[in-house]
Legacy VTK file of the C-alpha trace (Angstrom):
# vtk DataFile Version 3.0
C-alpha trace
ASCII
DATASET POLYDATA
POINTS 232 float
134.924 105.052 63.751
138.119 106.916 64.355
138.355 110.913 63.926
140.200 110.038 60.762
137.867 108.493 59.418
134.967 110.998 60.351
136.756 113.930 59.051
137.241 112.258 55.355
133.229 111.671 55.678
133.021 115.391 56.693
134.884 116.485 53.607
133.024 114.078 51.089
129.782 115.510 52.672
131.344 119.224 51.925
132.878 118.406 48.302
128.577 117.380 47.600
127.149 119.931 49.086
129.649 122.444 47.108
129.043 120.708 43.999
125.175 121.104 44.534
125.764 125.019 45.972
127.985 126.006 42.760
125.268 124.047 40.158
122.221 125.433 42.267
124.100 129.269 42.061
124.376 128.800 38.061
121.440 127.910 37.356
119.387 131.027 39.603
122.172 133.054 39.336
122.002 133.379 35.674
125.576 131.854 34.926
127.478 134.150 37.668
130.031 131.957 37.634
132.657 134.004 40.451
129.975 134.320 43.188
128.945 130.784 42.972
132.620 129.629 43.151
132.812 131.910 45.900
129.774 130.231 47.657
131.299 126.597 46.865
134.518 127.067 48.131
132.371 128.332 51.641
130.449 125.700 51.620
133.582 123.340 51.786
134.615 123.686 55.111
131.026 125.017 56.465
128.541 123.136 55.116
126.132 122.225 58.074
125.517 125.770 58.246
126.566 127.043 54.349
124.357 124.552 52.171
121.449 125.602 53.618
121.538 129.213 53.866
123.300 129.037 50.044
120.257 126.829 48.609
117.483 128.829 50.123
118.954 132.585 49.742
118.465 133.334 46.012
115.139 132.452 46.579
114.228 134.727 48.964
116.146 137.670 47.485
114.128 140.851 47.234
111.944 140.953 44.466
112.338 137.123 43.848
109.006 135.385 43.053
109.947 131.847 43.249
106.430 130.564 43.298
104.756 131.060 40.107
105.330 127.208 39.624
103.493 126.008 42.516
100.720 128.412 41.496
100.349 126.493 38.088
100.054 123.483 39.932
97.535 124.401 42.595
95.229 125.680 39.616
95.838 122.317 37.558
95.279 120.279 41.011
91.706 122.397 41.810
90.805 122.327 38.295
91.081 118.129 37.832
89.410 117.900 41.391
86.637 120.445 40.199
86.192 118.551 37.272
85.983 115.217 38.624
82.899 116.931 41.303
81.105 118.474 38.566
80.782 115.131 36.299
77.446 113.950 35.884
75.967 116.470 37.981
74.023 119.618 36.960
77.500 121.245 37.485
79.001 119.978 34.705
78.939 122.280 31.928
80.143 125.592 34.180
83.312 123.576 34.252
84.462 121.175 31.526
87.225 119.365 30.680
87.495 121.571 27.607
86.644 124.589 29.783
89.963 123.724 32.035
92.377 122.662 29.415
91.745 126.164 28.311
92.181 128.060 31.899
95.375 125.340 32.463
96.923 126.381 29.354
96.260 130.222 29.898
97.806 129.282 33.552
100.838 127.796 31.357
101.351 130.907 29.118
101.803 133.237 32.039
104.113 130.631 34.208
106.584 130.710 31.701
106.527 134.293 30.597
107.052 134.871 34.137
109.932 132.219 34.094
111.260 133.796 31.492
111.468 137.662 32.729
112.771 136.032 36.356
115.773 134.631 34.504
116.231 137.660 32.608
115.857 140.050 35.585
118.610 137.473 37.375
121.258 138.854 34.622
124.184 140.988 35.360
123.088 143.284 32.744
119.546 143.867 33.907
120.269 144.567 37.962
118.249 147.542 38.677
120.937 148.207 41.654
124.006 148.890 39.000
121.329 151.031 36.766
120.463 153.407 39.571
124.465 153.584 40.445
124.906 154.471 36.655
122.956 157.190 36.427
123.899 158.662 40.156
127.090 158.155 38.934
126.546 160.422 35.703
124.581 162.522 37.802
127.702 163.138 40.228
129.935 163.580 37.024
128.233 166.676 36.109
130.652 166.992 32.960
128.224 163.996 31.669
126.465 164.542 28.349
122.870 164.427 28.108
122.799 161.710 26.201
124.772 159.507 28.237
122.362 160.250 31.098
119.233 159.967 28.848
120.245 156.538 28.013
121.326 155.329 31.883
117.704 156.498 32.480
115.836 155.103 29.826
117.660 151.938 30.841
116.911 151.958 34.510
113.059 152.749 33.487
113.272 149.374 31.659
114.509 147.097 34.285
112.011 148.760 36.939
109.032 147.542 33.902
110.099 144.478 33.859
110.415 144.032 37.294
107.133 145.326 37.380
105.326 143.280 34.879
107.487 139.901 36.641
106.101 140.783 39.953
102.334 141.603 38.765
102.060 138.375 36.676
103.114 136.100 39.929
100.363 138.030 41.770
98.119 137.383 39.343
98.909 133.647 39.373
98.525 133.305 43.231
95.340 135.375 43.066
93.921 132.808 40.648
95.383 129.867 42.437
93.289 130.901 45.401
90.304 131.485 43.356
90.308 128.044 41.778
91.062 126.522 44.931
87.830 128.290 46.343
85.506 126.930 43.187
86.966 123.498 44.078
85.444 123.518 47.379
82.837 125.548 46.065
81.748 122.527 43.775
82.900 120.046 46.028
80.260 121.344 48.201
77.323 121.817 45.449
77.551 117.941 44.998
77.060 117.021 47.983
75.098 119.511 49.460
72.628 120.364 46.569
73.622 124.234 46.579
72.070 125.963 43.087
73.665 126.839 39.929
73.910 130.413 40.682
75.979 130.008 43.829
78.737 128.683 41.533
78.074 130.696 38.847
79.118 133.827 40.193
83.305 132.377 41.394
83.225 130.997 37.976
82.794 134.166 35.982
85.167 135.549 38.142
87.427 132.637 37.648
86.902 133.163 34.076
87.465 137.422 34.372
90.938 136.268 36.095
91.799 133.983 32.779
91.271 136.449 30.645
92.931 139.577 32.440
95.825 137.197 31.868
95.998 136.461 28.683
95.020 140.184 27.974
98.171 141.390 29.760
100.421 138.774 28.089
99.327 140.139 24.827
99.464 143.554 25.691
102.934 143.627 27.611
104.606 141.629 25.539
107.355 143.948 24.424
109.614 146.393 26.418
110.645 149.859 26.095
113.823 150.273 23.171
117.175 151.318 25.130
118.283 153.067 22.126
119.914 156.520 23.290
118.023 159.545 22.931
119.295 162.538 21.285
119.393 165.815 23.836
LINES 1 233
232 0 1 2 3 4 5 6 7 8 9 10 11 12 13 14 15 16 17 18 19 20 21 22 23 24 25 26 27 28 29 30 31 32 33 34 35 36 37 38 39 40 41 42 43 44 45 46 47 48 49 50 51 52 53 54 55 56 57 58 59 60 61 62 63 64 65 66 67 68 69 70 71 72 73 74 75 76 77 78 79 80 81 82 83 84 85 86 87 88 89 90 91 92 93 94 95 96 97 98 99 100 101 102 103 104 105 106 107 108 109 110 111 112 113 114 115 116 117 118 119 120 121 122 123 124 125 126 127 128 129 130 131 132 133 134 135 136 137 138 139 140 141 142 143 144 145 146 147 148 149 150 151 152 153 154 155 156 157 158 159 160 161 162 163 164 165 166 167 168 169 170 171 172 173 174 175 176 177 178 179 180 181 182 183 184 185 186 187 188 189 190 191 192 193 194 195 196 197 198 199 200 201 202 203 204 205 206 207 208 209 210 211 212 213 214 215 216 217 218 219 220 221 222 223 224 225 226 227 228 229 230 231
């Protein structure tokens, strides 16, 4: 293969891997469509060492909690399995199928409220970084009205909720991942090794205590602070 030839190969590979940078920066980015240009037209001429840092970065921006997904899906993989060891075994009515389609749907609700705040929090217009250089910015003016600086706060308060309530619910997800991954072995083990009732009781109360504390937070967080201004 000539060089010719492995240079046009070099910039097909770099024309994909721009194309996949620029759709992969939309879609995390929340629609910024200059910076993901930006990384495209990078990734062009560099993208052995580009792509890779470009498709892995947003992820692992501060604050970022990517994994609220794979949380879902440990708790839907340890609930089936802790299903299938509890059937026909003394076992079986601490954890039905009924019983999990509830926790799996709970699980559902709070994946996708997280999902949605992560998107949100991903806008321009909700970047805590520009919210706090508002109101320093205000601050510095001194000629400011209060109002004006009322309003940058109340506004930077927001963002740092939401944040807040984003961050707690992936916790709370990877907390409960954990703990139905430990009643799957948990049960796993009772069937096979003839451990009592009580033993798996206790995790799935707790189990159940997690579920709940979800669903109570969903309900009870699920509005934000108004941004109107505030008279001063």
């Amino acid at each position: 293969m000539s060089l010719r030839d492995l240079s046009v190969l070099y910039l097909i590979a770099g024309l994909a891997c721009a194309v996949a940078v620029y759709r992969a920066a939309r879609a995390v980015g929340g629609g910024e469509r200059r910076r993901a240009a930006f990384s495209a037209a990078l990734c062009m001429p560099l993208w052995p060492i580009w792509a890779p840092v470009a498709l892995t970065a947003r992820r692992a921006e501060p604050g970022g909690t990517p994994g609220t997904s794979a949380a879902a899906a440990r708790v839907q993989g340890a609930l089936r399995e802790g299903v299938s060891a509890c059937a026909g075994t003394s076992f079986e009515a601490l954890l039905s199928r009924e019983a999990a389609s509830r926790i799996e749907a709970e699980v559902a609700r709070a994946a996708a409220r997280h999902a949605e705040l992560d998107a949100l929090l991903r806008q321009s217009g909700f970047d805590e970084a520009a919210a706090a250089a508002r109101v320093a910015e205000i601050e510095r003016g001194g000629a400011g009205s209060g109002r004006a600086l009322a309003t940058a706060h109340l506004h930077l308060e927001n963002i740092r909720r939401l944040r807040a309530m984003r961050d707690r619910d992936a916790r709370a997800l990877e907390e409960l991942a954990d703990l139905v991954q430990a009643l799957r072995t948990q049960l796993v083990l009772a069937r096979f090794a003839g451990s009592s009732v009580e033993g798996v009781g206790g995790i799935v109360s707790e189990v159940w205590a997690r579920v709940e504390g979800l669903g109570a937070a969903i309900d009870a967080h699920g509005g934000v602070a108004s941004e109107e201004p505030i008279e001063t």
